[in-house]
PyMOL Python script that loads the backbone (N, CA, C, O; Angstrom):
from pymol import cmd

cmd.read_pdbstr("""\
ATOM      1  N   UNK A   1      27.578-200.542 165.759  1.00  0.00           N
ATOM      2  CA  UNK A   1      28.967-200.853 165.977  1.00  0.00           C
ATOM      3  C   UNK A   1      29.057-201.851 167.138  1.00  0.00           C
ATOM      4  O   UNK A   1      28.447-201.455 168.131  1.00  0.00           O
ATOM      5  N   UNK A   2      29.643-203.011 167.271  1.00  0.00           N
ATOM      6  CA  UNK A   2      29.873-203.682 167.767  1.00  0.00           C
ATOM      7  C   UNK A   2      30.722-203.692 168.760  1.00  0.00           C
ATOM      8  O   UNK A   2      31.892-203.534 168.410  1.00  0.00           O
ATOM      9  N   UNK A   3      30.482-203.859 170.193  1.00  0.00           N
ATOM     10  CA  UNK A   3      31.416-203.645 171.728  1.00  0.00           C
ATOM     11  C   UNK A   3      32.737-204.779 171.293  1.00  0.00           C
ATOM     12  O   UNK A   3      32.571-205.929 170.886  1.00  0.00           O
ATOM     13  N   UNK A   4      34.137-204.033 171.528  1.00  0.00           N
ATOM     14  CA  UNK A   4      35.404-204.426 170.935  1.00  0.00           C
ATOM     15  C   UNK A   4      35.613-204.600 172.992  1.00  0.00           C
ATOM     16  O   UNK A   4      35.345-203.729 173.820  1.00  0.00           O
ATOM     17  N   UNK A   5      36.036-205.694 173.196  1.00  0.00           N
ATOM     18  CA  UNK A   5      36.421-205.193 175.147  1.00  0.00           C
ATOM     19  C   UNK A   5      37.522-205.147 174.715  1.00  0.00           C
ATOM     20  O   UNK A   5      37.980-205.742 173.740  1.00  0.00           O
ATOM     21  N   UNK A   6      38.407-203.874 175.966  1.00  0.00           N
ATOM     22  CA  UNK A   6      40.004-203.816 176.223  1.00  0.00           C
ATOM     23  C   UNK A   6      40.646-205.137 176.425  1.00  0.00           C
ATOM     24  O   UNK A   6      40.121-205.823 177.302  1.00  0.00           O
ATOM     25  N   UNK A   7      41.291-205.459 176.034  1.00  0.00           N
ATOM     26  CA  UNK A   7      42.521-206.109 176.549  1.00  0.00           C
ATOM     27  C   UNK A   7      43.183-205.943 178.225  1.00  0.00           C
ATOM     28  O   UNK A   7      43.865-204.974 178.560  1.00  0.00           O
ATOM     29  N   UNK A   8      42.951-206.681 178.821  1.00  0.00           N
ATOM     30  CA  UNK A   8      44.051-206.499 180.336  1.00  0.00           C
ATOM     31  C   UNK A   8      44.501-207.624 180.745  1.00  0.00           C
ATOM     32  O   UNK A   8      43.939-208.708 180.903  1.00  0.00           O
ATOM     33  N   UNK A   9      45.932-207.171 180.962  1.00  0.00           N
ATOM     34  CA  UNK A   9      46.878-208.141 181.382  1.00  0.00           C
ATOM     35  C   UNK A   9      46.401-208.530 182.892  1.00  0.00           C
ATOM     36  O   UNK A   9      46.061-207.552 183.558  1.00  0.00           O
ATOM     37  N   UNK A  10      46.354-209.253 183.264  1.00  0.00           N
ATOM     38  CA  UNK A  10      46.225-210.198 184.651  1.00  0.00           C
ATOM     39  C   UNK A  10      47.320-210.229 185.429  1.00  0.00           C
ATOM     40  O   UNK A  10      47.823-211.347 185.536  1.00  0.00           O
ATOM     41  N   UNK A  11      47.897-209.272 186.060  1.00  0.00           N
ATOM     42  CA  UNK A  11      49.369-209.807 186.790  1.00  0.00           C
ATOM     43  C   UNK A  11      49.191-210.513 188.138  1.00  0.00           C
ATOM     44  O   UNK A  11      48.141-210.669 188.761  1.00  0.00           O
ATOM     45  N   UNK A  12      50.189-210.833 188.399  1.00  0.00           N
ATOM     46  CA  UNK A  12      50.084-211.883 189.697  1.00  0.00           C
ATOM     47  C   UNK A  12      49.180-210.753 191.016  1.00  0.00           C
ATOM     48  O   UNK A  12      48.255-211.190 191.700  1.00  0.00           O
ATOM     49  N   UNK A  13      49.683-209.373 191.121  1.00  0.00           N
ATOM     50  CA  UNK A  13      49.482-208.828 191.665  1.00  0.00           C
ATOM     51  C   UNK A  13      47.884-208.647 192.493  1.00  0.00           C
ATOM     52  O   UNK A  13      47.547-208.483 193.666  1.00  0.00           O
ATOM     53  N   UNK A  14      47.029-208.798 190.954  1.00  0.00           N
ATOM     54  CA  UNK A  14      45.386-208.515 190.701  1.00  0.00           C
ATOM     55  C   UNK A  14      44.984-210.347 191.192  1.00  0.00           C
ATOM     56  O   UNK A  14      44.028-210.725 191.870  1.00  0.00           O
ATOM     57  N   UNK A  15      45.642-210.852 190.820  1.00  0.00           N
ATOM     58  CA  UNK A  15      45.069-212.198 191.075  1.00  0.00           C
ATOM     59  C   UNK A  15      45.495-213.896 192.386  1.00  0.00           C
ATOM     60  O   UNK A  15      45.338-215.113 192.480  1.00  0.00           O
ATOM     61  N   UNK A  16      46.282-212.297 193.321  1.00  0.00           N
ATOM     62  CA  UNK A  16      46.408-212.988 194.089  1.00  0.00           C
ATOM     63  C   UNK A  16      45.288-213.009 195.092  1.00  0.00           C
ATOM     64  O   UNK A  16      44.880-214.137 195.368  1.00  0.00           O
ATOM     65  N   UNK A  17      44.555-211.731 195.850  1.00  0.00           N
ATOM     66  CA  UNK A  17      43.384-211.843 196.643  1.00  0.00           C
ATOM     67  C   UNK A  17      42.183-212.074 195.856  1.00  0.00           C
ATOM     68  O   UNK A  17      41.688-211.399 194.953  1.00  0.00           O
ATOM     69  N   UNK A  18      41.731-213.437 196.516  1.00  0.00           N
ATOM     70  CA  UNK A  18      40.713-214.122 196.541  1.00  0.00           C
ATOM     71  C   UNK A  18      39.475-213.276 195.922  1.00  0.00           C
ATOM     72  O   UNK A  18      39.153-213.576 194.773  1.00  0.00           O
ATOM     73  N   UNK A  19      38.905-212.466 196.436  1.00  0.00           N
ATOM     74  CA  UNK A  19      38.045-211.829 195.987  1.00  0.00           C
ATOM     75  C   UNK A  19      38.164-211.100 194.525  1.00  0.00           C
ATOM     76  O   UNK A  19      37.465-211.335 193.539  1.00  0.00           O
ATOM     77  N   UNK A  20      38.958-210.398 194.612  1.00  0.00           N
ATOM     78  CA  UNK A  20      39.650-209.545 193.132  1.00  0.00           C
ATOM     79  C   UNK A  20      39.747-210.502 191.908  1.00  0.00           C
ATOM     80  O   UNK A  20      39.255-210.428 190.782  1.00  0.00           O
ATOM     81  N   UNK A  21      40.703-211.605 192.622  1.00  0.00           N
ATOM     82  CA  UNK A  21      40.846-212.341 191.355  1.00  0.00           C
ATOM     83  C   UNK A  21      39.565-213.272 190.641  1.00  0.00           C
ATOM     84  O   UNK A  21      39.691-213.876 189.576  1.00  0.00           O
ATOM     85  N   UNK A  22      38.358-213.244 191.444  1.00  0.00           N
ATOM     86  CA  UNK A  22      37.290-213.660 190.871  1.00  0.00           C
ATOM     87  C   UNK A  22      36.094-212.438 190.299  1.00  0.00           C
ATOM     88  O   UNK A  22      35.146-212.432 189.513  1.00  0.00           O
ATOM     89  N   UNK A  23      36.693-211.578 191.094  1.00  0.00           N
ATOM     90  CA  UNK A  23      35.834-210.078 190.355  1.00  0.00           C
ATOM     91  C   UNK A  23      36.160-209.730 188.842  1.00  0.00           C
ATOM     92  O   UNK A  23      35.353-209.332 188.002  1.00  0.00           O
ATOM     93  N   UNK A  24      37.835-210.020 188.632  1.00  0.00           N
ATOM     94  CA  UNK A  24      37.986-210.177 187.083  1.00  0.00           C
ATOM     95  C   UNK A  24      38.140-211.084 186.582  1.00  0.00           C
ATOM     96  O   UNK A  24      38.371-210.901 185.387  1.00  0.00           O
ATOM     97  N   UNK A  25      38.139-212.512 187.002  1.00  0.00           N
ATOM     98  CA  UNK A  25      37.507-213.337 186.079  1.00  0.00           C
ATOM     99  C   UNK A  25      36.397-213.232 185.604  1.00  0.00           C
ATOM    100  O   UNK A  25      36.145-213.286 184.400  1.00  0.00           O
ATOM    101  N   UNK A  26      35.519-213.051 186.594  1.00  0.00           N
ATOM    102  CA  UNK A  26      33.964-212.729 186.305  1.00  0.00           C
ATOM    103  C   UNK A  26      33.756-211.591 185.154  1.00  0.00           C
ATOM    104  O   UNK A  26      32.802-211.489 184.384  1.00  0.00           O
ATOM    105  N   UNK A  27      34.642-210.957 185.229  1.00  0.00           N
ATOM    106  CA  UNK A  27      34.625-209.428 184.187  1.00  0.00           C
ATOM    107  C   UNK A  27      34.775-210.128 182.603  1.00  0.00           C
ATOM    108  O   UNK A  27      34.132-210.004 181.561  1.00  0.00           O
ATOM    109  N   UNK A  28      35.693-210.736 182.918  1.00  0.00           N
ATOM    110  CA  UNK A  28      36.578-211.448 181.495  1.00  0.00           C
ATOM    111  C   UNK A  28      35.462-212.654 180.694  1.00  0.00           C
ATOM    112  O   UNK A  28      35.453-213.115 179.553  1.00  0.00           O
ATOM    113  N   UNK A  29      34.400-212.922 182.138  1.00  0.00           N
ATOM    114  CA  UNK A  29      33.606-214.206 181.516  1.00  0.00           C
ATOM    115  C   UNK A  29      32.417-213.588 181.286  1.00  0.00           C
ATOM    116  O   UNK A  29      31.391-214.221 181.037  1.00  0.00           O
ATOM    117  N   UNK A  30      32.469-212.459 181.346  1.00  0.00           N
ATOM    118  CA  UNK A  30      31.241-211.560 181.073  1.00  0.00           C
ATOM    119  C   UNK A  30      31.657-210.955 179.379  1.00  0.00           C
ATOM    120  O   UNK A  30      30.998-210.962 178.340  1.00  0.00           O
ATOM    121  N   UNK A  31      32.544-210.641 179.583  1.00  0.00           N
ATOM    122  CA  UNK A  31      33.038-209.683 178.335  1.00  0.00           C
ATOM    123  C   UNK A  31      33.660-208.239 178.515  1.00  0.00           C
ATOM    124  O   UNK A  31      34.125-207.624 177.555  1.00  0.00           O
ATOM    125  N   UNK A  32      33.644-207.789 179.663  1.00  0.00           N
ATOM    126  CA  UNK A  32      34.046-206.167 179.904  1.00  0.00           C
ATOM    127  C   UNK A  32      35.392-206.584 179.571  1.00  0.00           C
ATOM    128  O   UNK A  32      35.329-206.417 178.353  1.00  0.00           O
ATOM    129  N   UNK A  33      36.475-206.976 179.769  1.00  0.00           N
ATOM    130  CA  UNK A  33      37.602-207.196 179.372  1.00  0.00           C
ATOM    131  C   UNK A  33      37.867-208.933 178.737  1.00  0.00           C
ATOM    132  O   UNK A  33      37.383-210.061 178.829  1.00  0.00           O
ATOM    133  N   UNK A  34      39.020-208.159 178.044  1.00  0.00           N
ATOM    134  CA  UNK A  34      39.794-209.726 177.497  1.00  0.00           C
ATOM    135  C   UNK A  34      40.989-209.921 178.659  1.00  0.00           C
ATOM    136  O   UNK A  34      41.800-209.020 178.870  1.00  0.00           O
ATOM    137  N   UNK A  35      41.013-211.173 179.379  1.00  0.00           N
ATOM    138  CA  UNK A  35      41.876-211.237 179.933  1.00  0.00           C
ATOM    139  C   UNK A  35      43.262-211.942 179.388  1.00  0.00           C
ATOM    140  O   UNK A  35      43.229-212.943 178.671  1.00  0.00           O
ATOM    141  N   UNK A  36      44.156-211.479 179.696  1.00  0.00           N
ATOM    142  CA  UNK A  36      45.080-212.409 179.409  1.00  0.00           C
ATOM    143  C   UNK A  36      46.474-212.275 180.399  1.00  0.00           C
ATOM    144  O   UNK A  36      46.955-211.203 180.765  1.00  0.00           O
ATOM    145  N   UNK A  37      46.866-213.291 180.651  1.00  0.00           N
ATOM    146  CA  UNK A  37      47.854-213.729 181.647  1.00  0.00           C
ATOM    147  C   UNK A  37      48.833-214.799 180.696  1.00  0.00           C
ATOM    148  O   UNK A  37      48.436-215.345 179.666  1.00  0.00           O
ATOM    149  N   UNK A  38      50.352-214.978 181.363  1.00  0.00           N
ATOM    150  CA  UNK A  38      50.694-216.216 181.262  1.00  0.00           C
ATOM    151  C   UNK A  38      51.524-217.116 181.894  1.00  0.00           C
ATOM    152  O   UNK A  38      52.640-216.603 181.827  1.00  0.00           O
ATOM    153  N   UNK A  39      51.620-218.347 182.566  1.00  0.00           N
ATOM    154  CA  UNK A  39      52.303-218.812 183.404  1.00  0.00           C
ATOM    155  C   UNK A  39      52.884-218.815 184.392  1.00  0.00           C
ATOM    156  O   UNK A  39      52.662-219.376 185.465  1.00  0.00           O
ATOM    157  N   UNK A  40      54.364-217.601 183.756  1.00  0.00           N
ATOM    158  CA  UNK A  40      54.937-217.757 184.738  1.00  0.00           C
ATOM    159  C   UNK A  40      53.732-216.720 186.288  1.00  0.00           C
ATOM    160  O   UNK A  40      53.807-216.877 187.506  1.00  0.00           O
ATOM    161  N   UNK A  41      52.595-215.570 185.314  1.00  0.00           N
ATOM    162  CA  UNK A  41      51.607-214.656 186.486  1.00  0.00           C
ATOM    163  C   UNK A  41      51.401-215.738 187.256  1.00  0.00           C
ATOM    164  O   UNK A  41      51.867-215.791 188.394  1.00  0.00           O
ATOM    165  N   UNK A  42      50.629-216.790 186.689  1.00  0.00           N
ATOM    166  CA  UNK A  42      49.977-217.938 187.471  1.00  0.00           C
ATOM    167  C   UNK A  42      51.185-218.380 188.419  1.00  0.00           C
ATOM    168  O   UNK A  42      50.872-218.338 189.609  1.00  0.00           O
ATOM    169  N   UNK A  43      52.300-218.733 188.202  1.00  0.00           N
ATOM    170  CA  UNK A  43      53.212-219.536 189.262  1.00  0.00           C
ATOM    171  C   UNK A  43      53.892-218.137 190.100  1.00  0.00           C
ATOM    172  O   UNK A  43      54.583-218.396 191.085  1.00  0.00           O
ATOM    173  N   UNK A  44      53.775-217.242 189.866  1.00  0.00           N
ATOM    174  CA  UNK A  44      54.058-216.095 190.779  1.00  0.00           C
ATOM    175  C   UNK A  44      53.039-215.794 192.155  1.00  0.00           C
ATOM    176  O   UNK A  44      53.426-215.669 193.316  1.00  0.00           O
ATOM    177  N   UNK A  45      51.514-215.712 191.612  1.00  0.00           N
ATOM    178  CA  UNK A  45      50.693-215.582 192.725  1.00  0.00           C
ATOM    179  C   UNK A  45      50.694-216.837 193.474  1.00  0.00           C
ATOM    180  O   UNK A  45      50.896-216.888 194.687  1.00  0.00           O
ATOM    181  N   UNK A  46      50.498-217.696 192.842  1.00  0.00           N
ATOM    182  CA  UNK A  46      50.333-219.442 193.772  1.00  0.00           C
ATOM    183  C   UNK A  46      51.835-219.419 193.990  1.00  0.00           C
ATOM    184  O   UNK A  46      51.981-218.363 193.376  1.00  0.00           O
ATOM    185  N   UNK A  47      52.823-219.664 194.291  1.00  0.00           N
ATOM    186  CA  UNK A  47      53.826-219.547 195.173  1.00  0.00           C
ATOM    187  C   UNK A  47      53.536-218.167 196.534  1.00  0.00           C
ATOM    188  O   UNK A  47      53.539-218.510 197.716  1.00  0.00           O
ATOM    189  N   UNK A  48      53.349-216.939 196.209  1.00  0.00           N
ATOM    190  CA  UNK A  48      53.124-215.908 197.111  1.00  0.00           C
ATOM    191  C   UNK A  48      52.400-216.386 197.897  1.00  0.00           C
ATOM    192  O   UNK A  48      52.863-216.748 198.978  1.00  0.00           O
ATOM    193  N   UNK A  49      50.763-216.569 197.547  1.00  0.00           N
ATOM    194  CA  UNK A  49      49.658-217.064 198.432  1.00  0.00           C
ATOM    195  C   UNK A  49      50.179-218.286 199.146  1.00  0.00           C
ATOM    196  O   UNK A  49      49.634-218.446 200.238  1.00  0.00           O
ATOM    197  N   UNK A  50      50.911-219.019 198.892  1.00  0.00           N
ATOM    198  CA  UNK A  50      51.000-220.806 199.260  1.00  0.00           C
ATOM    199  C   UNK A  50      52.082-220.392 200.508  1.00  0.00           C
ATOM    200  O   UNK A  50      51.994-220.907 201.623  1.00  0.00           O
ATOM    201  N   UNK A  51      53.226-219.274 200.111  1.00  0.00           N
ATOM    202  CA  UNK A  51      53.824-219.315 201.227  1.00  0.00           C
ATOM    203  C   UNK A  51      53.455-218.080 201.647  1.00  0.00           C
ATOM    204  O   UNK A  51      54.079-217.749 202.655  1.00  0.00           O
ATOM    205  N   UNK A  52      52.675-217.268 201.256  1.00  0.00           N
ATOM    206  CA  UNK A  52      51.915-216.565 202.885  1.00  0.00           C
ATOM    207  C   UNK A  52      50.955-216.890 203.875  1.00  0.00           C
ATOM    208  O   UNK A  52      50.827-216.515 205.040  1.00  0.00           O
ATOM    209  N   UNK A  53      50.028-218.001 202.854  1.00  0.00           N
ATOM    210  CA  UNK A  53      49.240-218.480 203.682  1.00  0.00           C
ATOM    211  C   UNK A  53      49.409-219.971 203.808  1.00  0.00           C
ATOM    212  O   UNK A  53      48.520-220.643 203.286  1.00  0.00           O
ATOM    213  N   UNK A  54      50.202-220.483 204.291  1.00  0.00           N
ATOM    214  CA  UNK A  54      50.253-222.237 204.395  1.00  0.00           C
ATOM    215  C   UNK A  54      48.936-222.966 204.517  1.00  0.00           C
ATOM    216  O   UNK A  54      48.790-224.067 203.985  1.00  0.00           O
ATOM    217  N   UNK A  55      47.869-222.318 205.278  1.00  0.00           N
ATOM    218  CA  UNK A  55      46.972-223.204 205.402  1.00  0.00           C
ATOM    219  C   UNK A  55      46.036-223.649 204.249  1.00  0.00           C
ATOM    220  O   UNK A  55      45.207-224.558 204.232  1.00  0.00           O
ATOM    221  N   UNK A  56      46.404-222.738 203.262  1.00  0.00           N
ATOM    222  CA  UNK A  56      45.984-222.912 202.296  1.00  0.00           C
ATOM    223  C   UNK A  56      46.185-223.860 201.475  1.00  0.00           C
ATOM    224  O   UNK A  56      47.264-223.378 201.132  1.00  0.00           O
ATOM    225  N   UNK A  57      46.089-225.095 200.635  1.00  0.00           N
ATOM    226  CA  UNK A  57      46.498-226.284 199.978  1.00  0.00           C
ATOM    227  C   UNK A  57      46.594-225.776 198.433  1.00  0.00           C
ATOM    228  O   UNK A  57      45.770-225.254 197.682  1.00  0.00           O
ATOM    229  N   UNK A  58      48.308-226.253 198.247  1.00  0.00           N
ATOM    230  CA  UNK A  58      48.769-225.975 197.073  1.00  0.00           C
ATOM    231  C   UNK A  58      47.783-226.262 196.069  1.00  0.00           C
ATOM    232  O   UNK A  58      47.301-225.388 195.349  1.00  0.00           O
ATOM    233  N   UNK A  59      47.392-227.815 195.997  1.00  0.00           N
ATOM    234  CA  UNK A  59      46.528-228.498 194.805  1.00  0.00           C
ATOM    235  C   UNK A  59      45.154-227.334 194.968  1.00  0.00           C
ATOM    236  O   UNK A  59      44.653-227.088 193.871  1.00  0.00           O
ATOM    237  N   UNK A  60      44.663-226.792 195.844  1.00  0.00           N
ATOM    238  CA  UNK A  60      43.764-225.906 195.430  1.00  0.00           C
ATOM    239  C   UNK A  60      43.741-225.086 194.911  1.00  0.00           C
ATOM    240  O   UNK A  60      42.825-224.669 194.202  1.00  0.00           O
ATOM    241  N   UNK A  61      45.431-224.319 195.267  1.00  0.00           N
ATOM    242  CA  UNK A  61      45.777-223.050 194.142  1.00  0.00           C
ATOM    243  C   UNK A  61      45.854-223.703 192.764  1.00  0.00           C
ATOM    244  O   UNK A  61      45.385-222.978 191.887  1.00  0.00           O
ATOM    245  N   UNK A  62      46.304-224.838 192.354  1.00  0.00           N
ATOM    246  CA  UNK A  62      46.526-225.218 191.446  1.00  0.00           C
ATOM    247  C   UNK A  62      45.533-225.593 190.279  1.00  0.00           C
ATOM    248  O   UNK A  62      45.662-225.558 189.055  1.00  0.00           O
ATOM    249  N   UNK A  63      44.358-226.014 191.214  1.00  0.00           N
ATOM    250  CA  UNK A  63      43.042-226.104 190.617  1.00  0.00           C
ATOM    251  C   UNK A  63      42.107-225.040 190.132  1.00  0.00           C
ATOM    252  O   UNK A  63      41.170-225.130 189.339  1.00  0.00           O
ATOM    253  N   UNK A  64      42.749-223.637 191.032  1.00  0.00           N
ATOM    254  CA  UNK A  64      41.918-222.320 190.351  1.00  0.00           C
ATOM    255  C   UNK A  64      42.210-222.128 189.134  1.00  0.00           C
ATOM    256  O   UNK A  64      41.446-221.937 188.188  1.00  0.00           O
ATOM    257  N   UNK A  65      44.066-222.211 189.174  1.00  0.00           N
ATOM    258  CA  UNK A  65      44.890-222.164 188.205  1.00  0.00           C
ATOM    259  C   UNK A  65      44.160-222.615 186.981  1.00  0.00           C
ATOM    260  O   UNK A  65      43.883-221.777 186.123  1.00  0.00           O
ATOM    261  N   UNK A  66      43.808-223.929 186.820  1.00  0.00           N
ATOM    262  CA  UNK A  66      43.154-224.869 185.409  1.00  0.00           C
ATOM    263  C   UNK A  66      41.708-224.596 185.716  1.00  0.00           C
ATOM    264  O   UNK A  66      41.029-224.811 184.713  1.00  0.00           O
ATOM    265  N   UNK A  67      41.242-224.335 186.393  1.00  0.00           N
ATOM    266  CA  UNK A  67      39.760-223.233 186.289  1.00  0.00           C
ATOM    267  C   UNK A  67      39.600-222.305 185.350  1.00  0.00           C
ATOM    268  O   UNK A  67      38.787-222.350 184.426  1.00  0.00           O
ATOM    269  N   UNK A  68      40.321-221.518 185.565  1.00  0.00           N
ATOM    270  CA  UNK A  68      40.284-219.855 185.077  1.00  0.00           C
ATOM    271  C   UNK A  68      41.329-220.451 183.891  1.00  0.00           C
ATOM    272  O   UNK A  68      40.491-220.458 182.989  1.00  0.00           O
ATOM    273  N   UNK A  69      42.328-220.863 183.361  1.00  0.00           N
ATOM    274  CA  UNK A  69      42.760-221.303 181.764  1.00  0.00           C
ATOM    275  C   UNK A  69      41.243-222.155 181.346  1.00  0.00           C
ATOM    276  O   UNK A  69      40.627-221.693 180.385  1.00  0.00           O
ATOM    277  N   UNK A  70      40.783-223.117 181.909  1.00  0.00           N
ATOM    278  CA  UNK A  70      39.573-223.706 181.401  1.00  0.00           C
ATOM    279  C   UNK A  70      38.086-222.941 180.990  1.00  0.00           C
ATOM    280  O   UNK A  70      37.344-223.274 180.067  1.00  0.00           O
ATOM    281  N   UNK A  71      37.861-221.689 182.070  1.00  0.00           N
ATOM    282  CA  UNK A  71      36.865-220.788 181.571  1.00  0.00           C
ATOM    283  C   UNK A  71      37.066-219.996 180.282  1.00  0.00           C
ATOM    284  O   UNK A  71      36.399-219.657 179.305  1.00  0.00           O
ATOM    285  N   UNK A  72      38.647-219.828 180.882  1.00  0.00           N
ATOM    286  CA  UNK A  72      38.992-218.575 179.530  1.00  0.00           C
ATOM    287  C   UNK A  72      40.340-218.946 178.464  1.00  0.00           C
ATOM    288  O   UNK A  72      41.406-218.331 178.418  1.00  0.00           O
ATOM    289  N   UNK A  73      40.008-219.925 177.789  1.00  0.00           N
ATOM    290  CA  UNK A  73      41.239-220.969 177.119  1.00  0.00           C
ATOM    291  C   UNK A  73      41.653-219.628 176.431  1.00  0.00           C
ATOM    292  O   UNK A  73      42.881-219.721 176.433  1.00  0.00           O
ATOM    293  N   UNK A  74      41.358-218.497 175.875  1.00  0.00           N
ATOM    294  CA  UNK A  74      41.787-217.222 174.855  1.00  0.00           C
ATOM    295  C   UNK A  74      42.473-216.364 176.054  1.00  0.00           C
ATOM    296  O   UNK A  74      42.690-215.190 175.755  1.00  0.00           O
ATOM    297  N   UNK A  75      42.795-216.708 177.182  1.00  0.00           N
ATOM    298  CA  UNK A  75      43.407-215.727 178.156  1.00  0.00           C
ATOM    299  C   UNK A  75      44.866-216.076 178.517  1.00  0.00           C
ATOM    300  O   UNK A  75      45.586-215.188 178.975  1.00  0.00           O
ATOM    301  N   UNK A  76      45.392-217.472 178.310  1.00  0.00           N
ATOM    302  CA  UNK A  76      46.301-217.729 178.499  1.00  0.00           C
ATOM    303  C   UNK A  76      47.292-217.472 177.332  1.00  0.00           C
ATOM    304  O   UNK A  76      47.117-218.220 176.369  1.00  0.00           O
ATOM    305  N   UNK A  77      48.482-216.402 177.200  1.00  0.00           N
ATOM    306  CA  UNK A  77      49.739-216.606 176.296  1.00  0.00           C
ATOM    307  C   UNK A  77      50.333-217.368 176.160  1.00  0.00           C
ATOM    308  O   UNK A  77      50.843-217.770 177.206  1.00  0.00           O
ATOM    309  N   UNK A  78      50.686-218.053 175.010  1.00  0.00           N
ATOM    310  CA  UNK A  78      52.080-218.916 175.334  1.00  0.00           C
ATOM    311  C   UNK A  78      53.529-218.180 174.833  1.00  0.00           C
ATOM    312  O   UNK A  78      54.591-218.364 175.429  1.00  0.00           O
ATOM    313  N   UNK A  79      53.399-217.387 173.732  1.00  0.00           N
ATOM    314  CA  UNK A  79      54.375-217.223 173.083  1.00  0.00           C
ATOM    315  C   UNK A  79      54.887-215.580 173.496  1.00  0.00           C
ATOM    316  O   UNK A  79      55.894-215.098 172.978  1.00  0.00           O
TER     317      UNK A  79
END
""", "prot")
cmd.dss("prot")
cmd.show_as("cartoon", "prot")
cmd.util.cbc("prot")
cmd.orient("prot")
């Protein structure tokens, strides 16, 4: 029988600290889960992080952003 992974939603919540949010990407690019997120998760955490941490550079949040849709093109919803 063939390993089916869960399904988990990605909320802004899981993928705002740095560490976490690459512990389940890493999960999702492994196979233990299917991730899936959509948009507006992504513009929820990168606004939070951008204005809690200013020093941080938007275009970098923005670049994880098309990282992680680019690793995992089956994780992003549209509809």
């Amino acid at each position: 029988m063939a390993f089916e992974p869960p399904v988990a939603v990605y909320d802004a919540c899981v993928l705002y600290p740095f560490h976490l949010r690459n512990l389940l990407v890493q999960c999702a690019v492994d196979r233990v889960v299917e991730a899936r997120w959509i948009d507006a998760i992504h513009d929820e955490w990168i606004h939070n992080l951008s204005a809690n941490d200013p020093k941080i550079l938007l275009r970098h949040l923005h670049a994880a952003r098309e990282l992680m849709n680019a690793v995992l093109p089956g994780a992003r919803v549209t509809d």
